[in-house]
C-alpha positions as CSV (number, residue, x, y, z in Angstrom):
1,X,-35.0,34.0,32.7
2,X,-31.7,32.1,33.1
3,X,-32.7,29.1,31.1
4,X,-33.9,31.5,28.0
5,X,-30.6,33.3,28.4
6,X,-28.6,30.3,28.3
7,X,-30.8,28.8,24.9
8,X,-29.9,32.3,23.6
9,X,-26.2,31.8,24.0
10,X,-26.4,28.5,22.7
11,X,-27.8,29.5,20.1
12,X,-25.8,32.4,18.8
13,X,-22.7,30.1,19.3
14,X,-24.3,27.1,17.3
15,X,-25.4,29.7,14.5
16,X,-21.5,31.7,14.4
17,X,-20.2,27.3,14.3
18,X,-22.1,26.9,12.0
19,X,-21.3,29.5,9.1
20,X,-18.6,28.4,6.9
21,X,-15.6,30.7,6.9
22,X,-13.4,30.4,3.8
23,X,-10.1,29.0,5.5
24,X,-8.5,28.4,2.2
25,X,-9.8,31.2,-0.1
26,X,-9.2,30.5,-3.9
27,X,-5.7,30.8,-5.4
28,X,-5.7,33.5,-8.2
29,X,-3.5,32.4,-10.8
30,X,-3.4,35.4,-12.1
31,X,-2.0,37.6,-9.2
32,X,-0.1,34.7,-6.7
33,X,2.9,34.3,-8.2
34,X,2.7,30.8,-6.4
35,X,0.1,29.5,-7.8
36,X,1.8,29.3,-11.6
37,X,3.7,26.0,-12.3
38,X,5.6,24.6,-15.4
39,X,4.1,22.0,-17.2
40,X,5.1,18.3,-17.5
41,X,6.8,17.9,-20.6
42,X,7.0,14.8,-22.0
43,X,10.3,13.6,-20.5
44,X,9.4,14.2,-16.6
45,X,6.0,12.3,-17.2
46,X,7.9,9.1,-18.9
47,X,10.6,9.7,-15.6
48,X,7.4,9.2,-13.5
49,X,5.9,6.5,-14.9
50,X,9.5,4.8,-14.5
51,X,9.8,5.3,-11.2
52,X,7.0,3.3,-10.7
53,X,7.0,-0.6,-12.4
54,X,6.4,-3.7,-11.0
55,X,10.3,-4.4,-11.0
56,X,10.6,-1.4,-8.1
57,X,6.8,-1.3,-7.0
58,X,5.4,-5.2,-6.4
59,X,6.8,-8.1,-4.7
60,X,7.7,-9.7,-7.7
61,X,9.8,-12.9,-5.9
62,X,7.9,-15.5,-5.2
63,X,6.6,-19.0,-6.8
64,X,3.9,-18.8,-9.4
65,X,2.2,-21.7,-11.2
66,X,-0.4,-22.6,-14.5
67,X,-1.6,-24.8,-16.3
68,X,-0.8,-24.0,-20.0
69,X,-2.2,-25.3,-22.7
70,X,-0.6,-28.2,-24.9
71,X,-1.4,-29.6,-28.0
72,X,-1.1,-33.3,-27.5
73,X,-2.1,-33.3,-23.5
74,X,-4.7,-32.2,-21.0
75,X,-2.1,-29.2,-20.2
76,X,1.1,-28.7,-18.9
77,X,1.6,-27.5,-15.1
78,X,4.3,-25.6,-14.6
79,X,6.0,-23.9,-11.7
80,X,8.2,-21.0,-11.2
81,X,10.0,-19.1,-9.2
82,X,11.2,-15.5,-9.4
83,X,14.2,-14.7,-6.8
84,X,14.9,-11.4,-5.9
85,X,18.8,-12.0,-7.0
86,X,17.4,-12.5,-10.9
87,X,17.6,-16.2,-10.6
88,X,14.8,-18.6,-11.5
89,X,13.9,-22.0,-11.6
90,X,10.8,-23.7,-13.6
91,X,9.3,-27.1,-13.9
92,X,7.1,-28.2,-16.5
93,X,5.4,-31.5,-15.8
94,X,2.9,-32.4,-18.9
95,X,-0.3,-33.8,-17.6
96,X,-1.3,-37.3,-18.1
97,X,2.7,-38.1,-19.2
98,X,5.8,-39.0,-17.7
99,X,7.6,-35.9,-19.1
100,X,8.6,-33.7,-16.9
101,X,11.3,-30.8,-17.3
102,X,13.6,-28.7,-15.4
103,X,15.6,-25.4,-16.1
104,X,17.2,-22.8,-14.5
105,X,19.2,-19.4,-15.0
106,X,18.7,-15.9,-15.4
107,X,16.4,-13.8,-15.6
108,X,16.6,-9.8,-16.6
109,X,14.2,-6.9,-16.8
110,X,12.9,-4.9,-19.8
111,X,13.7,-1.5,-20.4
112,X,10.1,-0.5,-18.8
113,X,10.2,-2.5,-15.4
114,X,7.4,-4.7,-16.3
115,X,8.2,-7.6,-18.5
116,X,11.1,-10.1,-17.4
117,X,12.8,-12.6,-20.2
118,X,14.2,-16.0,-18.9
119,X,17.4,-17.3,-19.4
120,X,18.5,-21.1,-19.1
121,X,19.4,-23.3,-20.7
122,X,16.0,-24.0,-23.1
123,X,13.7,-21.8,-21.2
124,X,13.6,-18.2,-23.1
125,X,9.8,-17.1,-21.9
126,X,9.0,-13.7,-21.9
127,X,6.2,-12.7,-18.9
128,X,4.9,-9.6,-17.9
129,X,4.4,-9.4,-14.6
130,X,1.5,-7.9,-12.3
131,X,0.3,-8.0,-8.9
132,X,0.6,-11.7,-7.4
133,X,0.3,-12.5,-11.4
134,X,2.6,-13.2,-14.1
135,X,1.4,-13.3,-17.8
136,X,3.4,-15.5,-19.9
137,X,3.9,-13.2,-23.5
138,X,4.7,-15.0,-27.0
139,X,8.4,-14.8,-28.3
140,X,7.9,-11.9,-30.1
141,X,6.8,-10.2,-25.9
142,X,3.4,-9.7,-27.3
143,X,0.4,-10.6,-25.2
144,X,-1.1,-14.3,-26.2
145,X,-4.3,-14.0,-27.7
146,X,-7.0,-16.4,-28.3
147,X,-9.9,-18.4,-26.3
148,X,-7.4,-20.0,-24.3
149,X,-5.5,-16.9,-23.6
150,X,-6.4,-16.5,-19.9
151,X,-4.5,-20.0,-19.2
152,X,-1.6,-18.3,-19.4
153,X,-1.6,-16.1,-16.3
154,X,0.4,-18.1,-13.2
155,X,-1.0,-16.9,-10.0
156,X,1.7,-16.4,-7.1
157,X,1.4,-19.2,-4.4
């Protein structure tokens, strides 16, 4: 008698476990006052989308390098580097050549957070930059296009 009164018991309390009780019953928008928010204009959703670029969201510093196409050449490989105090430094060496060039500078942000424009003293690239990728842009900041056009992404070393 005891053991069928304890698989009773075990049972009821498996059975009252095992109904679902509606802990969070469903907001009516209609009568909780709570439940009604204000849209997001326009204005608060750009503010968002702000917040977050690569300038304030990705580790951006750092050393990237490519081989880019060149017209005359195998390609040209160059390095460079991002600092965190706006500062760069690049190297272009062109393959199969004994040219090789250096710059330094600047380096500021667009208006967006995603797209950085060298300054030195004959370096003036424009690249938008990703996660542990840059994407060199044409002079215009448009993306390059073409069959060759994923030669222009520099990984981060």
């Amino acid at each position: 008698m005891k053991k069928s009164q304890i698989l009773g018991m075990a049972a009821v309390t498996f059975m009252v476990s095992c109904t679902q009780k509606d802990k969070n019953p469903e907001i009516n928008p209609k009568t909780d006052p709570m439940a009604i928010q204000a849209p997001i204009d326009s204005t608060s959703a750009n503010n968002m989308e702000a917040s977050h670029s690569a300038e304030n969201s990705l580790d951006w510093y750092g050393t990237y390098e490519a081989v880019v196409p060149c017209a005359d050449c195998p390609g040209i490989k160059t390095v460079l580097t991002l600092n965190k105090d706006k500062t760069f430094t690049i190297s272009e060496e062109y393959l199969e050549r004994k040219s090789k060039s250096e710059d330094k500078g600047t380096f500021e942000w667009d208006a967006t957070g995603s797209v950085v424009t060298l300054h030195g003293k004959s370096a003036k690239y424009k690249y938008k930059v990703g996660e542990n990728k840059i994407t060199q842009l044409d002079l215009s900041g448009q993306p390059i296009d073409g069959p060759n056009k994923d030669l222009y992404v520099f990984k981060k070393k």
